[in-house]
Each structure stands twice: as structure tokens, then as C-alpha cells.
C-alpha positions in Angstrom: -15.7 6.0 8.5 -13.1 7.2 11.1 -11.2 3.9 10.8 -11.0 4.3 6.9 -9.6 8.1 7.3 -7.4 7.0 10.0 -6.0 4.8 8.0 -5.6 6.6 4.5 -3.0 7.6 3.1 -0.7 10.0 5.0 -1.3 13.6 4.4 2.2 14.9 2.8 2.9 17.3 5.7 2.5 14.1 8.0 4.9 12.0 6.1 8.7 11.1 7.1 9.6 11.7 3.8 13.5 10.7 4.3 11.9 7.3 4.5 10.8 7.4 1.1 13.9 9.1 0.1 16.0 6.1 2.0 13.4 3.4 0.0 13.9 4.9 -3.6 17.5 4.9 -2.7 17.8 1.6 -1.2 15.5 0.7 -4.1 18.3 1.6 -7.0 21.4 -0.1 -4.7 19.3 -3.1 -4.8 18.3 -3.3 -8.2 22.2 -2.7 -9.2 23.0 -5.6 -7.5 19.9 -8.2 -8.9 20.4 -7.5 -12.3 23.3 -9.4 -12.5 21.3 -12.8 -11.2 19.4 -12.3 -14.3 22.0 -11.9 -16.0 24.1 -15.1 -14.3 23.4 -18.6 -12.8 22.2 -18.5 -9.0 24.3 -21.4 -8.3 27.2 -19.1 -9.3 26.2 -17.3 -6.1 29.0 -16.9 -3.3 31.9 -16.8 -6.4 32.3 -12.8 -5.9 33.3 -11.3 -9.1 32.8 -13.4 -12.7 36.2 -14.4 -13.4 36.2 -13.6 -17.2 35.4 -9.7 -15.7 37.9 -7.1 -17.2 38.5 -3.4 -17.9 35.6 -1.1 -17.0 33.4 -4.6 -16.5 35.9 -5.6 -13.8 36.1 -1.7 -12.5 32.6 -1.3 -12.0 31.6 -5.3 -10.8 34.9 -4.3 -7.9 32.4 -1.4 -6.9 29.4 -3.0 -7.0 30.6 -6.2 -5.4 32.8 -4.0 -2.6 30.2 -1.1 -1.7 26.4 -2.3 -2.6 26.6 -5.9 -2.6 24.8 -6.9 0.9 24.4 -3.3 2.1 20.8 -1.8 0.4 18.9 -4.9 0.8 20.0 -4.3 4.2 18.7 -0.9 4.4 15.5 -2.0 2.7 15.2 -4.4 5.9 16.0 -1.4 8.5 13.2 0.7 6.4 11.0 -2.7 6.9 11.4 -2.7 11.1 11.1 1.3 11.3 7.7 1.6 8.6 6.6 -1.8 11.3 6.7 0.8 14.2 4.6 3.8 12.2 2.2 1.3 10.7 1.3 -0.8 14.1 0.8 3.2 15.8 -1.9 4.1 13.5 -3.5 0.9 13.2 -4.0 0.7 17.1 -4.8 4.2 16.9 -8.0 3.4 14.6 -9.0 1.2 17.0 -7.9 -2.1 14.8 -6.3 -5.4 15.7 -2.3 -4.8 14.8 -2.0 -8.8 15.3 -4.8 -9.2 12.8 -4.3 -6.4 10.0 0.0 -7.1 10.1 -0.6 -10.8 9.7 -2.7 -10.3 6.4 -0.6 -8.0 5.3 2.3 -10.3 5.2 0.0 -12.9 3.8 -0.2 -10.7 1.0 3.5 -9.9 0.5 4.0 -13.6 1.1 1.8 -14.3 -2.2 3.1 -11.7 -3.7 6.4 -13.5 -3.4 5.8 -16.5 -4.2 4.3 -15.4 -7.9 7.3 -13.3 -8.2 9.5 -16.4 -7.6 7.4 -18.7 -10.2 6.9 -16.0 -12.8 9.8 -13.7 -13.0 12.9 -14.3 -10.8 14.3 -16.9 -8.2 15.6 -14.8 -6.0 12.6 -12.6 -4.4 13.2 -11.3 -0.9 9.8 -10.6 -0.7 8.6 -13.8 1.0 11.6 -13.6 3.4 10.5 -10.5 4.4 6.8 -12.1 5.1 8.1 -14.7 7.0 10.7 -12.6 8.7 7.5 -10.0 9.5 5.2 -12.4 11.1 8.7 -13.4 13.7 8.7 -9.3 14.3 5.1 -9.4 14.9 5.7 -11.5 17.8 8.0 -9.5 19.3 6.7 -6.0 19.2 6.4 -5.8 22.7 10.1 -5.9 23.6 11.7 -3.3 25.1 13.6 -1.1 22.2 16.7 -1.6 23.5 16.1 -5.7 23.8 15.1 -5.5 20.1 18.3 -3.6 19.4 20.5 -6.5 21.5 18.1 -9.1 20.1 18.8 -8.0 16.0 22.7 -7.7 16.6 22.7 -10.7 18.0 21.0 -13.0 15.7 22.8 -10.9 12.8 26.2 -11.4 14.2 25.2 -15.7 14.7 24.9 -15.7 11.4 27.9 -13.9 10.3 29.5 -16.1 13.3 28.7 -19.4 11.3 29.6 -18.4 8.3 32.8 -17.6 9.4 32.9 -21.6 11.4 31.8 -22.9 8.1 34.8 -21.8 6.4 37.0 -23.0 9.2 35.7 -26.3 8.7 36.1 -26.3 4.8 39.7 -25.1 5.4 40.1 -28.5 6.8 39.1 -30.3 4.3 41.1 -32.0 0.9 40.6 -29.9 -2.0 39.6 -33.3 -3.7 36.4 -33.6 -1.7 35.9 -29.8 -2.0 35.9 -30.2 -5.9 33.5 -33.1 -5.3 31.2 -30.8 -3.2 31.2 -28.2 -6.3 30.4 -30.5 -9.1 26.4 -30.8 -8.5 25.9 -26.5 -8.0 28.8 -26.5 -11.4 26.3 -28.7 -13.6 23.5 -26.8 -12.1 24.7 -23.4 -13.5 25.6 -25.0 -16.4 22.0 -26.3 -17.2 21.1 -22.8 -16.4 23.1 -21.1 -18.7 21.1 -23.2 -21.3 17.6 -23.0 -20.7 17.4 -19.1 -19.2 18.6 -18.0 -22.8 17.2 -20.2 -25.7 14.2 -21.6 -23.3 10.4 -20.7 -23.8 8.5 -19.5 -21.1 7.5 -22.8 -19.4 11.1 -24.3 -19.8 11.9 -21.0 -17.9 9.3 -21.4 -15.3 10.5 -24.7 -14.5 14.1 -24.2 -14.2 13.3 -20.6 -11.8 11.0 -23.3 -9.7 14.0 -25.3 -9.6 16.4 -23.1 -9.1 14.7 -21.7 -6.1 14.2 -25.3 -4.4 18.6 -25.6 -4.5 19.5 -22.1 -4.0 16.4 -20.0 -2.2 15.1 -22.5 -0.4 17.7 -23.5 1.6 19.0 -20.4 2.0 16.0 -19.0 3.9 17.8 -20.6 7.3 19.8 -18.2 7.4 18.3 -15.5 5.5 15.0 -15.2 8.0 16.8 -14.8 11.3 19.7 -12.5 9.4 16.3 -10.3 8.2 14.6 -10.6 11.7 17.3 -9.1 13.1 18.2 -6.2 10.4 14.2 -6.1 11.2 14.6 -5.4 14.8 17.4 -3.3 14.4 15.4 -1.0 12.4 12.6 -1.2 14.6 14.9 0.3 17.4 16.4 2.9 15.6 12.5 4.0 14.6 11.4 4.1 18.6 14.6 6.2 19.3 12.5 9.1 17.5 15.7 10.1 16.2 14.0 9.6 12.7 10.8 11.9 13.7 13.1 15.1 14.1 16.7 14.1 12.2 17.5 18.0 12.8 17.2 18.0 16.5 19.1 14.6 16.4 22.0 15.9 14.3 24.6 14.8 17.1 23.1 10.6 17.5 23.3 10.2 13.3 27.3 11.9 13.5 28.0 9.7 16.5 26.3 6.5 14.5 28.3 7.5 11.4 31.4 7.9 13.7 31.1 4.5 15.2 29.7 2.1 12.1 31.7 3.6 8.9 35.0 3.0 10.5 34.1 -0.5 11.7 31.9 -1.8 8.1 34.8 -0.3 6.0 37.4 -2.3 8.0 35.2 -5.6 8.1 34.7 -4.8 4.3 38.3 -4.3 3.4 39.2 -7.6 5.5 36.9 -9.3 3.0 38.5 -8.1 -0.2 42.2 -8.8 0.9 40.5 -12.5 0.9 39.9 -12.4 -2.6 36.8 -11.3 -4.8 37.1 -14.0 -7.5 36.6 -17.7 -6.3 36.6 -20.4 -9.1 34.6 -23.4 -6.4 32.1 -21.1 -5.6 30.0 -21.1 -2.7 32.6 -24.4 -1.8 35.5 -22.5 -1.8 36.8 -21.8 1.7 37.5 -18.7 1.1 34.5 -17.7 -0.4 32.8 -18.5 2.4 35.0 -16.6 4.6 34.9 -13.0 2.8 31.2 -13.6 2.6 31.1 -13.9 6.8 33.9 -10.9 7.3 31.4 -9.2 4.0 27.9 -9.6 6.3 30.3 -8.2 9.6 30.6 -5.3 7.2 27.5 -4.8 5.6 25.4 -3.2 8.9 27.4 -1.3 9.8 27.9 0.4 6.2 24.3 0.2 6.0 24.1 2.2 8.9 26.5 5.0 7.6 24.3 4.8 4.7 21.4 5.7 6.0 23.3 8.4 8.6 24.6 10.1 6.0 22.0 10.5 4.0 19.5 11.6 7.0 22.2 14.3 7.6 22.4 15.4 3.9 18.5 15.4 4.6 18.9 18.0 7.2 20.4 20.9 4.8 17.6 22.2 2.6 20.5 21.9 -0.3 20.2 18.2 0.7 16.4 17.7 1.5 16.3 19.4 -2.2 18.2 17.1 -4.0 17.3 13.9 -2.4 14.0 14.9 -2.9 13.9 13.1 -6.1 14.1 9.7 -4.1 11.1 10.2 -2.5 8.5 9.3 -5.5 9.6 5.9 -6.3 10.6 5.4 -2.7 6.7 5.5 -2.2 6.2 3.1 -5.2 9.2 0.5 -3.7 6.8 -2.7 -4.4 5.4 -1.7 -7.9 9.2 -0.5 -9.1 10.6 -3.6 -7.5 8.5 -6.2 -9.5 8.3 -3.9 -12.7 12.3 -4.3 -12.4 11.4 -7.8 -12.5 9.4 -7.8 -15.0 11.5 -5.9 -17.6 14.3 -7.6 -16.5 12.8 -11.1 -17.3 11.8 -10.0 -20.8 15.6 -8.8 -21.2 17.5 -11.7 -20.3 15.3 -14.7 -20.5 14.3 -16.6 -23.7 11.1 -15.7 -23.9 12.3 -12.3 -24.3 15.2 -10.9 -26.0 17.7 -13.7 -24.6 20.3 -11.9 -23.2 21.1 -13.8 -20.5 25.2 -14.3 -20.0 25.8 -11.3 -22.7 25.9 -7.4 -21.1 29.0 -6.9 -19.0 28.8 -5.5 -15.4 29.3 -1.5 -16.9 26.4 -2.7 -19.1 24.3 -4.2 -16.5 24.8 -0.9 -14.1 24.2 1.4 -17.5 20.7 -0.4 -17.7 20.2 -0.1 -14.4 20.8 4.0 -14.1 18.4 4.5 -17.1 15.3 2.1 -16.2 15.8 3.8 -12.5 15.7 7.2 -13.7 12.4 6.4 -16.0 11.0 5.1 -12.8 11.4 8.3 -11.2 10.1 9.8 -14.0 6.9 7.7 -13.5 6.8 8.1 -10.2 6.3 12.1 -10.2 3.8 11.8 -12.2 1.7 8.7 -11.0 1.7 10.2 -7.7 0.4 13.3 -8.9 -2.4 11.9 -10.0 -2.9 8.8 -7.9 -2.6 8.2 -4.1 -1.0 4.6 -3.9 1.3 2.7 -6.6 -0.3 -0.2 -8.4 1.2 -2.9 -6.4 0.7 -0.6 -3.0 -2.8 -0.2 -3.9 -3.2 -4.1 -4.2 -1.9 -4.5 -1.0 -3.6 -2.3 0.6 -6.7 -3.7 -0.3 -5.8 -7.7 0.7 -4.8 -5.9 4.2 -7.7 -4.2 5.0 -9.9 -6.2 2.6 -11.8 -3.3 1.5 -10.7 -1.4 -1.9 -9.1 1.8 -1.2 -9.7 5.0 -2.8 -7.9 5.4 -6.3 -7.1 8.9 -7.3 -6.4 11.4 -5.6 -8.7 14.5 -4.7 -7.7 17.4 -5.7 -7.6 20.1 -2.7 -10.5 22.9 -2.8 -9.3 26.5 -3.1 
């Protein structure tokens, strides 16, 4: 009975609720940025900006593609390696295995996504994030400031061969180049076929496909690129400079001082590159912005998260945010329910959208659904103590059903 109150849910005075309020935020940056993968081929991933973009379309895809592309998913990975140090505390505190309990619990996240990448969307981060999890396991017992070295490290070799890649493409003739592009070019082609006019198995299929050329391979770079952002955020978490963000005022305006200045400059680097690339991911200079765009996107993920734990600090701030925090505890269910909706918008089963809403469209869907989920989220969480999808994953971690409502307080 002690392990089971241990390990409830956290009484409200006992939460960091900036974390929520950092999840729900990083929670609407990345939803901004995946609608337009249901909305486009995969293979088209790596081209920047559609080229037939213009207007307010073009305006807002320049923002999105500039200042949210690569940086929430990002902070949703520091939130992942700071919740790892709080969780792994208070299951060692009840007395439980942390090997054991983590483990299952990334078994769980890794079924949850590989269902999500059969039955909604090809691009899940949610199995990256298990696999990525069970590495971080391994290496809780490093010192912070070796998990700090470690993460940059194995985030900046990734950057680093990005940026190697393209030095080699540059070398090559444009002929073979345009011979490199012609298998992803059909691909996206065939996609732009079936996601619109197919029915749901035709759908299934192509998403299965899509994510054996595109996801697949791309989780060789993607795990150790998360692993690090992991670590990084484990660091940060140990600091305590999270626990108190008052008493810590000056470390987040020194952090903001030293990683704003140097993700804006990466990021600007990136843009004078181009943001429209008609080979794709075989385009030499797509593949360069993308390395100078990943230098960039830490750093400004950073900044992110400084500024807003500073905002957090003024109770105008803390006030404000505030409405973050809801949906920020429901990340999971809102994630796949985002999924979900989107699915039923844009693929042929649905209503067939696929290819049709501009970017100003895409982010005006985006901004509504987000603001219903808060909605929701207020008053779920009024009533109940975990989201859906938390609640099922709290009960294939532990393996025993958790409570379902919650109980209101005696007088």
C-alpha cells in the first residue's frame, strides 16, 4: 500500500508545474510542424518550404519552417531526460526496481508507437523516444556533467555528418544527383495518390511503407540525436535549477544569454542557404541548411525553454502560462488524438484533404484543435487524475490498474 501512494499521482502542491506548462507548449510547436506531413509526402522531407508556397501560405510556412521546425520536438526530448530524473527518484524511493519499472514503461511507449505508425501516421517519435529511453537507462549513473558532455557530443556528430554528407554531394555531377532523386520523386508521387482517394487498408499499407523508406532509416541518426537531447535534459534536471526557477533567475539569463545568440546565428546561416530545394533530401544544399538547421535548433530550444521558465517566475507569467499546464499533463493522449483527427482530415478514408489546405490553413487548424484540447484538458483533469493514454500507460508500467477519478478532498 505504501508503494502504490508512493507512486500516485503527484499531489498539485508537489508538482513542477512549468514542466507541464513547457509539455503543452512544446506539445502545440510540435503539432504545428506535423500537420503538414499529413498534409504532404514524407519523401518530400528535407525540401524546406513547398515550392508552389505563396502569400500568407509562404509567410507563415517561412515562420514555421525558420522558428519551430526542429526546435519543440527538441524541447519535448529535454522534458523526456528531466521527467527521467523525477520519475527514477520516486520509483527508488518506493522501494521499486528503476531498471525494471523504466524498461516496461518504454515497452509500452514502444507499442504504443508502433500502432501509431500502422494506424495513423508514419512519422511517430514515440518509438524513437523508447528506444532512445532504454540507451538513457543505461546511463543514469553518469556523472551530470558527463551526461551534459556526453548529449552535446553525440548531438553535434550528428549535426557534424550532416554537414560531411553535403560536402560530399557537392562533389558530385548533378546528373547522378538527379539519378539519386528519382526513386524518393516516384515515391511521393505514389503518395500523393493513395493518401487522398485510398481506403483505409490501401492507407495502411502505403504508411507501413512509407515508414520502411523514410522512418526506418532515419532512426540512425534520429536515436543517438534523441539520446543526447535526452541527456542534455537529464543534466539540466540534476542542476535543480528547475526545482526553484526563482532562486535560479541568474543560470536561465546566463543560458538565454549564451544559446539565443548562437541558435539564431546557426539558424540564420541555414536560411541564407535556401529554404526551397527542388531534389529534395539529394540536394546538397538541402542537406547542408538541415546540418547548420540541427546546430541551431538546441540552442533555440534552450532559449525556449529559459525564457519561458523566466516568464514562469513573475506571477503575471506563472498566470498566463498557466493554461499550458492541463494539456501539458495529457501530452500522450493530445499527441495521438492529433493523430487521430488529423488522419480522418487528410487521408481517404476521411475527408481527403491531403495536398489541399495551405500552410496559413494548416496552422489555423492547428490553433483551434489546440485550444479545444485545452479546453478538454481543464476539465478532464478536474474530474479525472491521469489522461486516457497516461492512464494506459501507467497501468502496462506498473501492471496494476491505477485509480480513475479523482477523490474529491474532505472539508
Amino acid at each position: 500500500m505504501q508503494t502504490q501512494a508512493a507512486l500516485g499521482p503527484v499531489p498539485t502542491g508537489q508538482r513542477l508545474e512549468v514542466m507541464d506548462v513547457l509539455r503543452g507548449i512544446a506539445l502545440l510547436g510540435v503539432f504545428a510542424m506535423n500537420i503538414e506531413w499529413f498534409n504532404r509526402p514524407m519523401q518530400q522531407m528535407g525540401s524546406g518550404i513547398a515550392p508552389d508556397a505563396a502569400g500568407l501560405d509562404y509567410a507563415v510556412a517561412w515562420g514555421v519552417h525558420v522558428f519551430v521546425a526542429g526546435k519543440f520536438w527538441t524541447m519535448f526530448s529535454l522534458l523526456f531526460g528531466m521527467g527521467f530524473v523525477l520519475m527514477s527518484g520516486r520509483i527508488a524511493a518506493a522501494g521499486l526496481s528503476v531498471e525494471r519499472v523504466f524498461l516496461r514503461r518504454m515497452a509500452a511507449l514502444l507499442l504504443f508507437g508502433v500502432l501509431h505508425i500502422v494506424l495513423l501516421w508514419p512519422g511517430d517519435i514515440l518509438h524513437t523516444y523508447a528506444i532512445a529511453g532504454a540507451a538513457l537507462m543505461a546511463m543514469r549513473a553518469m556523472a551530470p556533467k558527463w551526461q551534459l558532455l556526453t548529449g552535446l557530443a553525440l548531438y553535434a556528430g550528428i549535426a557534424a555528418l550532416y554537414l560531411v554528407f553535403a560536402a560530399i554531394m557537392f562533389m558530385l555531377p548533378d546528373t547522378v544527383l538527379a539519378e539519386m532523386s528519382a526513386p524518393m520523386a516516384a515515391s511521393a508521387a505514389r503518395a500523393a495518390t493513395v493518401y487522398p482517394e485510398g481506403g483505409f487498408i490501401a492507407v495502411l499499407v502505403q504508411r507501413v511503407g512509407d515508414y520502411a523508406q523514410m522512418g526506418l532509416m532515419g532512426q540512425t541518426m534520429l536515436v543517438p540525436m534523441v539520446l543526447g537531447v535526452f541527456l542534455v535534459g537529464s543534466w539540466l534536471m540534476s542542476g535543480g535549477w528547475l526545482q526553484a526557477p526563482a532562486a535560479h533567475r541568474r543560470f536561465w539569463w546566463r543560458l538565454l544569454a549564451f544559446t539565443l545568440p548562437a541558435g539564431l546565428a546557426f539558424t540564420a546561416v541555414a536560411v541564407s542557404v535556401g529554404t526551397t530545394f527542388p531534389l529534395g533530401a539529394m540536394d546538397p544544399r538541402a542537406v547542408l541548411a538541415q546540418g547548420l538547421m540541427l546546430c541551431g535548433a538546441l540552442p533555440l530550444s534552450l532559449a525556449y525553454v529559459a525564457l519561458v521558465v523566466l516568464a514562469w517566475t513573475s506571477n503575471a507569467g506563472a498566470r498566463v502560462l498557466g493554461v499550458f499546464a492541463p494539456v501539458g499533463r495529457m501530452a500522450l493522449t493530445h499527441y495521438l488524438g492529433q493523430s487521430l483527427l488529423c488522419s480522418l482530415l487528410f487521408y481517404g478514408y476521411g475527408a481527403g484533404l491531403f495536398g489541399a489546405p495551405g500552410r496559413a490553413a494548416q496552422t489555423g487548424i492547428v490553433l483551434g484543435v489546440f485550444a479545444l484540447q485545452i479546453v478538454i484538458s481543464h476539465a478532464w483533469l478536474s474530474h479525472h487524475r491521469y489522461g486516457p493514454m497516461e492512464w494506459t500507460w501507467r497501468w502496462l508500467t506498473y501492471g496494476r490498474r491505477p485509480g480513475w477519478r479523482r477523490i474529491p478532498a474532505l472539508p
